[in-house]
Every structure is written in C-alpha cells, then in structure tokens.
VODRENLO-792370 format. One record per residue (C-alpha): residue in one letter; z, y, x negated. Coordinates in steps of 0.001 Angstrom, whole numbers, padded with zeros to 6 digits, always signed. Each point is the difference from the previous one (the first is absolute). Layout:
residues N
AZYX/...
***
This chain:
residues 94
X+098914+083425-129749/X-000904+003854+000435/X-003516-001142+001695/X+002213-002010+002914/X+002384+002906+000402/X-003022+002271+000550/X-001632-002202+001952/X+003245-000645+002377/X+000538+003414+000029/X-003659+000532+001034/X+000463-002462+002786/X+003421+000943+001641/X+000508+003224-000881/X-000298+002472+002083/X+001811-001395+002568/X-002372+000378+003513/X+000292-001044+003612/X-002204-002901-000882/X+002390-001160-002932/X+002159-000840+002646/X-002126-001707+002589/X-001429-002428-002664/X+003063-000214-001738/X+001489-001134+003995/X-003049-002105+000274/X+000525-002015-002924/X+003570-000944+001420/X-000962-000889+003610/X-002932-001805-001842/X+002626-002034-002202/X+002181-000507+003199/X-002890-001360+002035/X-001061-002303-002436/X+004064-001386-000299/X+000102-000455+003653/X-003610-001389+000507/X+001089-002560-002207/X+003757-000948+000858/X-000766+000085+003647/X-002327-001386+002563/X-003804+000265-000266/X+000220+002438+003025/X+001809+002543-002506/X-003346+000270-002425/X-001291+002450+002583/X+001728+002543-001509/X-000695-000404-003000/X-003676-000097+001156/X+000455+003605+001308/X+002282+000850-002607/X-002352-000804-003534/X-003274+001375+000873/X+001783+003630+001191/X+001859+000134-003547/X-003492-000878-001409/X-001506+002577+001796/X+003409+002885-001157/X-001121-001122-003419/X-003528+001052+000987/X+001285+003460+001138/X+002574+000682-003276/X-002933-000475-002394/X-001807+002888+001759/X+004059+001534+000107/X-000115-000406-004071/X-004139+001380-000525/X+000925+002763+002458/X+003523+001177-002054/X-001910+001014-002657/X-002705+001838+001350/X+002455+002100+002621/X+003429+001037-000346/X+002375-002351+001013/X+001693+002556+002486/X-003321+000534+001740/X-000584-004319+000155/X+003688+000034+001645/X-000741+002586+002363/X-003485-001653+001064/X+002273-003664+000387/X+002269+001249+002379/X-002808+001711+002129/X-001933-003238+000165/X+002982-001756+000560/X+000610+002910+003256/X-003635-000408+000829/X+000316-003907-000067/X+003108+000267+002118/X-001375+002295+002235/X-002800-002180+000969/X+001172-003897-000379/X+003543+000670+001448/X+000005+002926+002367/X-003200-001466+002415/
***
C-alpha cells in the first residue's frame, strides 16, 4: 500500500497546468464516447477529434512528470503559461 501512495503521489502531485488539461481531456474524452454512442453516427466525429487530442495531452504530461523532477516546479509553471501566451499569440491572434 505505501508503493501506490508513492506512486500516486509521484503521478499527481505537484499539481501543473498540464494536470488539468489531461485531467479535462479525460472528461470530454468520456463525454464523447457517451454521446457517440447514445446518438446518431454523425455525433462520433467528435469523439474522433476528441480521443486522439487526449492521447496526444497524455503524450505531453509524461514529458510534464520527467521534466518536474529535473526543474523546479515553479520554473515548469512559468515556462506553461509562456507557451500557452506564445501558442495564443500565434494560433488565435492571426
């Protein structure tokens, strides 16, 4: 039982920007998949779009998790939001 605590607590904690974005992903992921099934087969479009970007979030937080412990989590937090600015910048804004 104390491995799986340290291993949870390996895996959630510290709480990051990316934490949250997978953690979202898994619910829109479980939401597409109840309304690709309970509705038309029209509606498994978005779960098409939806399951392959929470794959690729689950991509991203494993390099979140290997770069936590080689750089200090305020550091990882601060370079987040700037990609998140930079990614903003660019894809919205033109």
């Amino acid at each position: 039982m104390a491995k799986f605590k340290i291993l949870l607590k390996k895996l959630v904690f510290p709480i990051t920007l990316m934490s949250l974005v997978v953690l979202l992903g898994i619910i829109l992921s479980i939401q597409a998949l109840y309304v690709a099934f309970t509705n038309e087969h029209t509606a498994a479009i978005y779960a098409a779009v939806i399951i392959p970007l929470t794959l690729i979030s689950f991509i991203l937080y494993a390099l979140d998790r290997a770069l936590v412990t080689r750089i200090g989590f305020l550091k990882l937090n601060l370079l987040e939001l700037l990609a998140l600015a930079i990614f903003w910048f660019f894809f919205i804004q033109t």
